[in-house]
C-alpha positions in Angstrom: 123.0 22.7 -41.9 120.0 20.7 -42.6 121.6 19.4 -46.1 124.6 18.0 -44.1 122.9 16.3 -41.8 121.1 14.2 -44.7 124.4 13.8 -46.4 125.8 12.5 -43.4 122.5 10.0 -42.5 122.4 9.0 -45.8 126.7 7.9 -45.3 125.7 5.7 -42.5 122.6 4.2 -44.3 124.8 3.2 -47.2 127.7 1.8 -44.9 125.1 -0.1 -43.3 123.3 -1.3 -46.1 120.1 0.2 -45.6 120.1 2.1 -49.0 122.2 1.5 -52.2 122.1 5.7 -53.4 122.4 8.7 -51.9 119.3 10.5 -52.3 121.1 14.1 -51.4 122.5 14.3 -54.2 119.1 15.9 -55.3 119.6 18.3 -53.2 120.9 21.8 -53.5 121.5 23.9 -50.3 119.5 27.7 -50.8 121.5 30.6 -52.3 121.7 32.9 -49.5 119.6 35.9 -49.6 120.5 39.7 -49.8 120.7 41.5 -46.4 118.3 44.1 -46.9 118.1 44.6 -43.2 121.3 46.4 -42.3 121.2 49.8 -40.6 122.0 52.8 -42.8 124.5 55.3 -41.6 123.7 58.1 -39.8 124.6 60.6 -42.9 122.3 58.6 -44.7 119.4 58.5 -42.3 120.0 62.6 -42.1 120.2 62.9 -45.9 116.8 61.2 -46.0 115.1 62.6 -43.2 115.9 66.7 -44.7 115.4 65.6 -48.8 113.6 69.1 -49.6 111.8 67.5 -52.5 110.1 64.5 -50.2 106.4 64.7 -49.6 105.6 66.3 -46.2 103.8 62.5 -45.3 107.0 60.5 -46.6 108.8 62.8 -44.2 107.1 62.5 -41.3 106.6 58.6 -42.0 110.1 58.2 -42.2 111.1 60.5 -39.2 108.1 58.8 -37.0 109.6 55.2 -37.9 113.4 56.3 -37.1 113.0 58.0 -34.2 110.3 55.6 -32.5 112.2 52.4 -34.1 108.5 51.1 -34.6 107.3 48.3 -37.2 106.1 50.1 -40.3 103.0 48.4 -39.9 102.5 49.3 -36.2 102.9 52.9 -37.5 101.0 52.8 -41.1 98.2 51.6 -38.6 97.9 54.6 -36.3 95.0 56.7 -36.2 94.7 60.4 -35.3 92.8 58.9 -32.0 95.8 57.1 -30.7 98.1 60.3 -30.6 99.2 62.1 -27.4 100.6 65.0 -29.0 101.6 67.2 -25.8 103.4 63.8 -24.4 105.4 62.8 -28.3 103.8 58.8 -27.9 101.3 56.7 -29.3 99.6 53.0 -28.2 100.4 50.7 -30.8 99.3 46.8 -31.5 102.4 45.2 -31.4 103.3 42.1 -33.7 101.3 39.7 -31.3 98.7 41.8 -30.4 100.2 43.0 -27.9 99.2 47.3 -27.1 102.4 49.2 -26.7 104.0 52.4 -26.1 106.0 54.3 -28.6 107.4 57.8 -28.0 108.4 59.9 -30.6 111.3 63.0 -30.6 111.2 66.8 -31.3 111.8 66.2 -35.5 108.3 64.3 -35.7 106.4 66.5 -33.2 107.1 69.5 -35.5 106.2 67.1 -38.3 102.7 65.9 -37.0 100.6 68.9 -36.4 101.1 70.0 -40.5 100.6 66.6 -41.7 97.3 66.0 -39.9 95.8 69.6 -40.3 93.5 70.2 -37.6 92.2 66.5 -38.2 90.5 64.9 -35.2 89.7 61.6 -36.6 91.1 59.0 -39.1 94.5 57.6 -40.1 97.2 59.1 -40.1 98.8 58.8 -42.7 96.8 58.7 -46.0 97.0 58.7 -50.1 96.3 62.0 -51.4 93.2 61.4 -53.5 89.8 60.2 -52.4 89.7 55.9 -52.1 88.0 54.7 -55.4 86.8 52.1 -54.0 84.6 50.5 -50.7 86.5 50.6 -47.9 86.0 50.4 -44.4 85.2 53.4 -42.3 87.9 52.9 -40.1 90.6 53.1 -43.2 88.9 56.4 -44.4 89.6 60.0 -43.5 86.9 62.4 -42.9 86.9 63.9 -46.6 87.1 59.9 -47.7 91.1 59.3 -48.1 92.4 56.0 -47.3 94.8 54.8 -45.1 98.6 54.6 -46.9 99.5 50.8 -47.3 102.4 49.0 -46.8 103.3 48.8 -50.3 102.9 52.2 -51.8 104.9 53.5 -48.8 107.3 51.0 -49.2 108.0 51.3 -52.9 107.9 55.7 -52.3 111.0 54.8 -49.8 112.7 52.7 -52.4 112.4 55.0 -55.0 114.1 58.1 -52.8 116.5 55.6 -50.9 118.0 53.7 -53.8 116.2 50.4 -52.8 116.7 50.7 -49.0 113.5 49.4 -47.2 111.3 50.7 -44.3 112.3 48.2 -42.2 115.9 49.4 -42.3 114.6 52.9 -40.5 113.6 50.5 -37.4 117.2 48.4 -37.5 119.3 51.7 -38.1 117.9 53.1 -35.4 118.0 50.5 -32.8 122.1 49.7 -34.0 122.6 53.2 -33.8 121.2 53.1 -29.7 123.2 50.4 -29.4 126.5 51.7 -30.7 125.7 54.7 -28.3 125.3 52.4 -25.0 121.6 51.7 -25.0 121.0 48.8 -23.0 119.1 45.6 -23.8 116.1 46.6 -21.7 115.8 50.4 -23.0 116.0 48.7 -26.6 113.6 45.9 -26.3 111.1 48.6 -25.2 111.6 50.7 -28.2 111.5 48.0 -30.4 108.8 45.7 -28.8 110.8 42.5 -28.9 109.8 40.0 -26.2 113.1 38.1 -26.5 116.8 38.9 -26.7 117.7 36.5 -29.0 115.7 38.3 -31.5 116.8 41.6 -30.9 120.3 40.6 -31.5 120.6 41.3 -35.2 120.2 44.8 -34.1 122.8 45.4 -31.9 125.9 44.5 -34.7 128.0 46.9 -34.3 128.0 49.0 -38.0 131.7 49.0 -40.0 131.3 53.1 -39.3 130.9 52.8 -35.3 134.2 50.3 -35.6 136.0 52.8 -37.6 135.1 55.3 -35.1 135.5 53.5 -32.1 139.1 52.7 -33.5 140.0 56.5 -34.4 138.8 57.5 -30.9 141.1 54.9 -29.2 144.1 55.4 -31.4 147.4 56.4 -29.7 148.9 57.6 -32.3 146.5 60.0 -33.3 147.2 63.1 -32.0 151.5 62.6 -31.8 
């Protein structure tokens, strides 16, 4: 949009004299990029979530992330402290700064007491081997693992996905609520958007809800 608006400025300049060249012409509008943000399908999400030969960690990351539709940061930065296990939630900074709510369902509160191990303190999610280097206390465990970062759980969820990303564990699950009837308010809770506007992308209905929604309402079907 920006490009044709030059173009067209640049028209008028010329009709009116102003400039002798169109200086658009060394301009080339963006290739668009790849939407790696679509929501999985459900069979997909439940292939992921039960992979037998997934880490227990990766499987509770993943399961935590779906079911509480949380930034992968917000969650990579919990620590054992912010848990309320007997109530499934968690306070989380929200992009902002903002401390939030997120609640959690049965899969991940089977999940969380054998990933943490009796541990009281520390992240919750960690690498397996001691840091090898300085780190700050608050990104160690008690027997001196650090905190999992962005990347390595990002690239371990590529691997077993086939190049999905984390964040597409947040938008399946928020289109999925939506294709069920979730409102906007219920939504922009779980997902901590302030605005509608930005939670918009997430409520697109998939090509498998339409198909669904199509069979359900055919009425033909069952003559």
């Amino acid at each position: 949009m920006a490009l044709n608006a030059i173009r067209s400025a640049a028209g008028y300049w010329q009709r009116q004299g102003w400039i002798h060249h169109d200086p658009s012409h060394l301009l080339e509008l963006r290739k668009p990029r790849p939407d790696q943000s679509r929501a999985l399908s459900r069979a997909d999400i439940e292939a992921l979530l039960t992979r037998k030969d997934i880490s227990l960690r990766e499987r509770t990351l993943w399961r935590m992330l779906y079911e509480t539709a949380a930034r992968s940061a917000e969650v990579l930065a919990l620590d054992v402290e912010d848990l309320d296990l007997p109530n499934r939630c968690a306070k989380v900074q929200r992009k902002g700064g903002a401390r939030d709510l997120i609640v959690w369902q049965t899969g991940t509160a089977r999940l969380l007491p054998r990933l943490l191990k009796g541990r009281t303190t520390g992240p919750v999610f960690v690498t397996e081997r001691k840091a090898r280097v300085q780190l700050p206390l608050a990104d160690l465990d008690p027997d001196g693992r650090a905190r999992l970062s962005y990347k390595q759980a990002e690239a371990l969820f590529k691997a077993a996905s086939g190049g999905a990303t984390l964040h597409q564990l947040r938008h399946s699950a928020l289109t999925h609520d939506a294709e069920h009837g979730t409102g906007t308010p219920m939504l922009m809770a779980r997902s901590g958007h302030t605005s509608v506007r930005s939670l918009a992308k997430y409520a697109r209905v998939s090509d498998e809800a339409l198909m669904r929604h199509q069979a359900q309402r055919d009425p033909l079907r069952r003559r």
